[in-house]
C-alpha positions in Angstrom: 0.0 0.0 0.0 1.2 3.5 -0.9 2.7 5.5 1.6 0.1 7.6 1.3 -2.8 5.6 2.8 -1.4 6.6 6.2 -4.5 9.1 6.5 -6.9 7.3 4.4 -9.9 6.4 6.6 -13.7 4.8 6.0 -15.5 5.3 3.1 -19.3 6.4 3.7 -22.5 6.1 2.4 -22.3 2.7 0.5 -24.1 0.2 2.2 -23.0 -3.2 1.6 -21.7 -4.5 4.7 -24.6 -6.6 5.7 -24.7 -8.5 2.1 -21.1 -8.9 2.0 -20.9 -10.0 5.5 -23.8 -12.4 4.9 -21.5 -14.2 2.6 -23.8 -13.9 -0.7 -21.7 -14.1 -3.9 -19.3 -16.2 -2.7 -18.8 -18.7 -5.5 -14.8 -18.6 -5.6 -13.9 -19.9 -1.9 -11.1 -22.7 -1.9 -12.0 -26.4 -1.2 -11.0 -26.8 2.7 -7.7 -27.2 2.9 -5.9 -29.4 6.0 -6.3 -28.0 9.1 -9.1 -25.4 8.2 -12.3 -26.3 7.4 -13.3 -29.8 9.7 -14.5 -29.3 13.7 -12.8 -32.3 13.9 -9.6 -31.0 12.9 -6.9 -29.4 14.8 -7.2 -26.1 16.2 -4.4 -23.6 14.0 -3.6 -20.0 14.7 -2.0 -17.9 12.0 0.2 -15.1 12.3 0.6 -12.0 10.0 2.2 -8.8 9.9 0.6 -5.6 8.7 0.1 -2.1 9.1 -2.9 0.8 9.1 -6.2 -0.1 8.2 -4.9 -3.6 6.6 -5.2 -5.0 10.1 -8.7 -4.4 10.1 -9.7 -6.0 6.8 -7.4 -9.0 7.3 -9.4 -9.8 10.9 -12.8 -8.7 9.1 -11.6 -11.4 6.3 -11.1 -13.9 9.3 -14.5 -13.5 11.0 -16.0 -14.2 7.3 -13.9 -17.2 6.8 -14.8 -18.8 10.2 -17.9 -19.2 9.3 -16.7 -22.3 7.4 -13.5 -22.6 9.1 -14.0 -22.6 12.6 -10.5 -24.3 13.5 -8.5 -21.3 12.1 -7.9 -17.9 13.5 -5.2 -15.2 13.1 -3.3 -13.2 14.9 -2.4 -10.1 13.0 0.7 -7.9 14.3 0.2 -3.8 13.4 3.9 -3.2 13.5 4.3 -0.5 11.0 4.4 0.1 7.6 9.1 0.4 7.7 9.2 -2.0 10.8 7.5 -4.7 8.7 10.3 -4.6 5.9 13.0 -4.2 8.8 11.6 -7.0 10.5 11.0 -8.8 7.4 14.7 -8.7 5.6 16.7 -9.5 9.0 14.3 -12.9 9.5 15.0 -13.7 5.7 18.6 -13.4 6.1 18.2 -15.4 9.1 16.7 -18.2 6.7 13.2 -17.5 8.1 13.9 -17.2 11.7 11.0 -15.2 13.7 8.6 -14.9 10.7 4.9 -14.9 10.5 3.1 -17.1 7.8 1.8 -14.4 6.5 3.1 -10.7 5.5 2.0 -7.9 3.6 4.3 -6.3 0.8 3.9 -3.5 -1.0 4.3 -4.0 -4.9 7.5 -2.0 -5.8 9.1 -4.4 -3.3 8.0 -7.6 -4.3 10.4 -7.9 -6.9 13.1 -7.0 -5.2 12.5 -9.4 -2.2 12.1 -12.4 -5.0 15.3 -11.1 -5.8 17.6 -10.9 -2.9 15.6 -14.2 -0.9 14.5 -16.7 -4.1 13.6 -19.0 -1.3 12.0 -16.9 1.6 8.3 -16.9 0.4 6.0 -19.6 -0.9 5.4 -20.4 -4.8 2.1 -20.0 -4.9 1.6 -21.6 -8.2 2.6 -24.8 -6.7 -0.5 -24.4 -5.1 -2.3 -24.1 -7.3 -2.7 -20.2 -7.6 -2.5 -20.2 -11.8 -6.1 -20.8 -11.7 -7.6 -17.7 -10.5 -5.2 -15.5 -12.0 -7.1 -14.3 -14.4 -9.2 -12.9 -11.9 -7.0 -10.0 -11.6 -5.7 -7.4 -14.0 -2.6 -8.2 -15.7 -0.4 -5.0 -14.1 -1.0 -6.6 -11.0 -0.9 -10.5 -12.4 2.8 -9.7 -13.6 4.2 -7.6 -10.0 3.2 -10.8 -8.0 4.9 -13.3 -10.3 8.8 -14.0 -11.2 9.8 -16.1 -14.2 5.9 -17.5 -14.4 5.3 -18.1 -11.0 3.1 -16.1 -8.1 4.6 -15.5 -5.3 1.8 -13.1 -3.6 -1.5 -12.6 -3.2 -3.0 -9.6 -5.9 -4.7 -7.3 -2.9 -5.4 -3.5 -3.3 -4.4 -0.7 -6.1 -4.1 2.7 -6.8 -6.1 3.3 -10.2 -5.3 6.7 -11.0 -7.4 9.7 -11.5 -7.6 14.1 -11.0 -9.7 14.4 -7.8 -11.0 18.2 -8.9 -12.7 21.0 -7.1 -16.5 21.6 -8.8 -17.0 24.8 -7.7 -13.5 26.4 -8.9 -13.4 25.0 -12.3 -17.2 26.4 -12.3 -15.8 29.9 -11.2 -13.3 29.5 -14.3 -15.6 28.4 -16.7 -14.0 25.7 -17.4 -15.7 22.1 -18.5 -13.7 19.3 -16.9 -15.2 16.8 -19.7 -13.7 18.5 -22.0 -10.0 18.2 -20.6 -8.6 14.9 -22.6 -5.2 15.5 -23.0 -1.9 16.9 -20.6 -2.3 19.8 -23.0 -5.8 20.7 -22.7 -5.1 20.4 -18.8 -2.2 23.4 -19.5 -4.7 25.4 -21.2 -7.6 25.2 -18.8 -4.8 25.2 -15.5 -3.7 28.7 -17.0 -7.6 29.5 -17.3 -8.2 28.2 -13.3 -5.0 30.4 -12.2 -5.7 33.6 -13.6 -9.5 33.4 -12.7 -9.7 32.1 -9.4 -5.7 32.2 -8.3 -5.9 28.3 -7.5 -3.4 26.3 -9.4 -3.2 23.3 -11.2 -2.2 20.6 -9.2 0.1 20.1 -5.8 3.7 18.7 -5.7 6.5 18.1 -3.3 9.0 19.3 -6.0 12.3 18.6 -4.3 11.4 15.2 -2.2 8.9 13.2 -4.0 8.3 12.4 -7.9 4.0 11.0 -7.7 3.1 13.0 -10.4 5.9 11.9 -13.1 5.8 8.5 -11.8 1.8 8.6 -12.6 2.9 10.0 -16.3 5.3 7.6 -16.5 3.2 4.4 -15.9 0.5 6.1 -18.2 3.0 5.8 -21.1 4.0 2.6 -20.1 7.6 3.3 -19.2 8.8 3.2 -16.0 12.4 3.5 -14.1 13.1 0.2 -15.4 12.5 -1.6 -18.4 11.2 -4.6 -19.0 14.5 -6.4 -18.3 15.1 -4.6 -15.6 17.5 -1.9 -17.6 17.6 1.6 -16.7 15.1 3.4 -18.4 15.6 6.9 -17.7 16.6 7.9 -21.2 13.7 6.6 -22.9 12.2 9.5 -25.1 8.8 8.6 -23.3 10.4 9.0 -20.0 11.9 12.1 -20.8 8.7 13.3 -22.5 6.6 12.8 -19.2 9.2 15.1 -17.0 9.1 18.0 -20.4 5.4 17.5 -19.6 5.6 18.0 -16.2 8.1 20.8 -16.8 5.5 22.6 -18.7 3.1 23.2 -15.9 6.6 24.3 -13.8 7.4 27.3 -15.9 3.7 28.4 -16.4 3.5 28.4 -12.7 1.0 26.1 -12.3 2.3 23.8 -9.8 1.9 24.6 -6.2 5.3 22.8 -4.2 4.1 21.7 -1.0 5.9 19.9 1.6 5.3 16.6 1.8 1.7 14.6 2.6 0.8 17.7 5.1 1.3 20.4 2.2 -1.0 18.3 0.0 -3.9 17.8 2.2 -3.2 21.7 3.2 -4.0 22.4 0.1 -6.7 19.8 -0.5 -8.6 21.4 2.6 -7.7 25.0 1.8 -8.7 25.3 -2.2 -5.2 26.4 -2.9 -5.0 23.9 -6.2 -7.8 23.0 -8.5 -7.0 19.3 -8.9 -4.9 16.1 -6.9 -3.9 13.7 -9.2 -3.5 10.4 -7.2 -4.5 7.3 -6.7 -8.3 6.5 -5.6 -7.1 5.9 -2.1 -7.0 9.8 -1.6 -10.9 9.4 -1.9 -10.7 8.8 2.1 -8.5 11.7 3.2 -10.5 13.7 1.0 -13.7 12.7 2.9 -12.7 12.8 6.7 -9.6 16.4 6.2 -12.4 18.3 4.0 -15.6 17.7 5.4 -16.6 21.1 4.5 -16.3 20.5 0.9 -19.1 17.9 0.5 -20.6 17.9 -3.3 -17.9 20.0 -4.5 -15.5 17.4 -6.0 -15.4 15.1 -8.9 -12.5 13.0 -10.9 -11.8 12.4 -14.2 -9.1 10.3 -15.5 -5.5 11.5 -16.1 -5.4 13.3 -19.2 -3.5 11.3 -22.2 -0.5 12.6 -23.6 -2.1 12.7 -27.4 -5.9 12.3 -27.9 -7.4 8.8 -27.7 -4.0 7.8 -26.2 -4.4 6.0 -22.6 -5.5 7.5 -19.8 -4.6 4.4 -17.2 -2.3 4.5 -14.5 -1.7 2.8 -11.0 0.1 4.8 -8.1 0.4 2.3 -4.8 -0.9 -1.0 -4.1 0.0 -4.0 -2.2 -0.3 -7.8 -1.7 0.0 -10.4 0.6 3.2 -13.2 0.5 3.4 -16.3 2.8 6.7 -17.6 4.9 8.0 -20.6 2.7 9.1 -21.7 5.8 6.3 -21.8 7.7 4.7 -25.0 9.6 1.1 -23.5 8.8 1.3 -22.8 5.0 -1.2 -24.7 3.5 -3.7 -23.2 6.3 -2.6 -19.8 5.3 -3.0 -20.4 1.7 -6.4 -21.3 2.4 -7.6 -18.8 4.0 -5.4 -16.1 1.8 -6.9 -17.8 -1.4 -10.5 -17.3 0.1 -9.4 -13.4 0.9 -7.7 -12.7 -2.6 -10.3 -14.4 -4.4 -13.6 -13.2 -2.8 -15.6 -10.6 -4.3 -18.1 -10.0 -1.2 -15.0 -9.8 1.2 -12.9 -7.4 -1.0 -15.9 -5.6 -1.1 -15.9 -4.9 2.2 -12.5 -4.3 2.6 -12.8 -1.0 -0.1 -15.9 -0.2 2.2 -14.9 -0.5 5.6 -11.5 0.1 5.1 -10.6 2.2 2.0 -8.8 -0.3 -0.1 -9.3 -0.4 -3.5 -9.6 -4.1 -4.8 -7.6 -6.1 -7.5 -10.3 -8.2 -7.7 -12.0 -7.9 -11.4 -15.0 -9.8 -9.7 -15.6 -7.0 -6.9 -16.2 -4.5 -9.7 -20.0 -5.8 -10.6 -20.5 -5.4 -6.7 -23.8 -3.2 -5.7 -20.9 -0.3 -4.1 -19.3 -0.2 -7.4 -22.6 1.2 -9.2 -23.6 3.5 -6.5 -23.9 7.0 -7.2 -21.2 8.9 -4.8 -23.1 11.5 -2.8 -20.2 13.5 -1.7 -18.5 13.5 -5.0 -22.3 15.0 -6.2 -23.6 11.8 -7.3 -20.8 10.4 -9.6 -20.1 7.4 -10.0 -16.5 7.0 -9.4 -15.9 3.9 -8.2 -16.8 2.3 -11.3 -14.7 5.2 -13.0 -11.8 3.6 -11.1 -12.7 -0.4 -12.0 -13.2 0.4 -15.3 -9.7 1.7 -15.3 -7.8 -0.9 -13.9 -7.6 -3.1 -17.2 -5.9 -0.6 -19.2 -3.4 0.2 -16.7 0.4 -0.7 -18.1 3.4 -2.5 -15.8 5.4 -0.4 -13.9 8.6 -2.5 -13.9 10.5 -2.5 -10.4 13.9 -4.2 -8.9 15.4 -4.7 -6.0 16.9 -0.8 -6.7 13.9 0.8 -7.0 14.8 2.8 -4.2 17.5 4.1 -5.4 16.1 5.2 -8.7 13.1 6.9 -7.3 15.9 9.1 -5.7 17.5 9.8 -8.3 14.2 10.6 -10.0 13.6 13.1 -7.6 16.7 14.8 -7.8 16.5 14.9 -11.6 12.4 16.6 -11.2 14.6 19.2 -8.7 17.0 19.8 -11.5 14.0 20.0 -13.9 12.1 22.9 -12.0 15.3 24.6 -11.6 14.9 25.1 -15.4 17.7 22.3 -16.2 16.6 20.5 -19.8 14.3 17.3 -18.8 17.2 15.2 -21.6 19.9 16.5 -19.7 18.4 15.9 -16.1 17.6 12.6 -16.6 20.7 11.3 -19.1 22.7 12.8 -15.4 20.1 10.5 -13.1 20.7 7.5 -15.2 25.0 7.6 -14.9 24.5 8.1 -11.2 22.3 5.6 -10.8 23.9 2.8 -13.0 26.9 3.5 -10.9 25.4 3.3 -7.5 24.1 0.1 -8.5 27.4 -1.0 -9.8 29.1 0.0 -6.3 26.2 -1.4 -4.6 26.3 -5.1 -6.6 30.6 -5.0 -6.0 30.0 -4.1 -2.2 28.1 -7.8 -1.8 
């Protein structure tokens, strides 16, 4: 889950809960595996680690999945988002030692994990995983896999979209329907600002790189290739941070530090649109009361007309300890959560989290007019998105190249060419990864 779900909170005024908690729909649970689903059957607790509102929707899941499995129960461990990967890499270079059986990952680390500890989580696919994967959408199919193989459990997303302000694009007279490309968006941005003084859209310009990331994945081009290369020189690459450059020198983009500088401005009107992943629905809903029927979202705009206007910003998914005495237990009960549409469901409605689950998307909260959001219907803006959204390719140095990133978007906004920026990024990065690969 994207570090920005810290503040995301309950979604209101869809009422599922009692359907979903009913178990009606539920045509994709798992035979019972051993140890789960016979009162006859040993008694088995399963651990997890997790963070935020995860914890919540992982017990919820449990409750459900009792009602068939009374023998199993979890114990779920809210240790923080960083203490989890802490925690997580020393037990894997202890082989295993003081794990949970279950542990949620964040999908620009999964690859990187596969990467430095080939044996530390389960194959799911040995399983027998392969045949729901078409359940999900194929961004999220290929982060959770390695060389044909799943190694996690597809959980929640971040389709993209521009959360806008109603009333101050009314004020500007502009028509947010008719905004289909970055350029349009320019053009009516410059409109907004010199009518109304709001600006275009929010950005932490010297820590944090959401918005070219976002561009990035809409042109389906990433950090990395698919190969895992450096990517940073790829004309599309360097045409999303010119893009973003644009709105820069037309003064259009308000920098704010960090999260609290973007819900600032959220609360206070100070920029006409957030373009973010649909998780910022919930901070949205419990930092700007006050603004209730005043917003709506439209999709990213393309980069040329009819191009695509998909993206994904955040998301996670759930892995299992190879090691673990427990695993077929926790497969069974993370194949039931993964794969059922009425307890995603309530996970997005209880908890905020958008679903991977193609299935959830035909679910009564999906179609339901959005009263805060003035009767739109956005989450089925958002699952219609989802199959269009490209790969964004990560490796076990995705760190480092999101810093790099960010250092070349500093660069950029200091007026240094995007080319030149970027061609500067990718040297220091391929040689921090060299240093990096020769220190062991």
């Amino acid at each position: 889950m994207s570090k920005w779900m810290k503040l995301s909170t309950v979604m209101l005024g869809i009422s599922l809960i009692a359907t979903a908690c009913g178990g009606a729909n539920n045509n994709n649970q798992p035979a019972a595996t051993p140890g789960t689903g016979d009162n006859n059957v040993e008694k088995v607790e399963l651990t997890a680690w997790a963070w935020n509102v995860n914890v919540g929707a992982l017990n919820e899941a449990m409750t459900m999945y009792q009602k068939d499995h009374p023998n199993v129960s979890i114990k779920v461990e809210d240790i923080g988002r960083l203490d989890v990967y802490d925690k997580l890499s020393t037990g894997l270079a202890a082989g295993g030692s003081g794990l949970p059986d279950i542990v949620l990952v964040e999908d620009d680390r999964i690859q990187g994990y596969l990467e430095a500890f080939p044996k530390g989580f389960q194959n799911l696919s040995d399983k027998g995983f392969d045949a729901k994967a078409d359940q999900f959408p194929a961004f999220k199919k290929e982060l959770t896999s390695k060389d044909g193989k799943f190694y996690a459990f597809p959980f929640d997303a971040g389709p993209t979209g521009m959360f806008y302000r109603k009333d101050i694009f009314e004020k500007a007279g502009v028509d947010a329907t008719k905004i289909e490309t970055w350029d349009d968006f320019l053009a009516a941005g410059q409109t907004i600002k010199s009518k109304t003084g709001a600006y275009a859209l929010p950005a932490d310009k010297f820590k944090d790189d959401a918005n070219f990331r976002m561009m990035m994945n809409e042109l389906g081009v990433y950090y990395f290739d698919k190969d895992g290369n450096i990517d940073f020189n790829n004309p599309k690459v360097v045409q999303a941070m010119a893009t973003l450059k644009k709105f820069g020198d037309a003064d259009l983009v308000k920098d704010v530090n960090g999260w609290d500088g973007i819900v600032s401005a959220t609360v206070d009107g100070s920029v006409a649109t957030i373009p973010f992943g649909a998780w910022y629905y919930g901070t949205i809903i419990d930092q700007a009361k006050d603004t209730k029927g005043k917003w709506g979202v439209f999709l990213l705009p393309a980069f040329e007309k009819g191009g695509n206007r998909a993206a994904n910003l955040g998301g996670s998914s759930w892995m299992l300890n190879a090691d673990s005495e427990r695993v077929d237990a926790a497969y069974g009960f993370m194949e039931y959560f993964s794969t059922t549409s009425a307890v995603q469901a309530v996970a997005m409605e209880k908890f905020g989290l958008f679903p991977s689950l193609q299935s959830t998307y035909s679910e009564p909260a999906f179609q339901a007019d959005n009263e805060f959001f003035g009767g739109q219907k956005i989450w089925k803006l958002f699952g219609d998105e989802m199959a269009n959204i490209p790969t964004p390719y990560y490796t076990k140095d995705y760190a480092m190249a999101m810093d790099e990133a960010v250092k070349a978007q500093a660069h950029v906004f200091m007026d240094k060419d995007p080319a030149k920026a970027l061609k500067e990024a990718a040297e220091r990065l391929a040689d921090r990864t060299k240093r990096a690969v020769n220190n062991g």
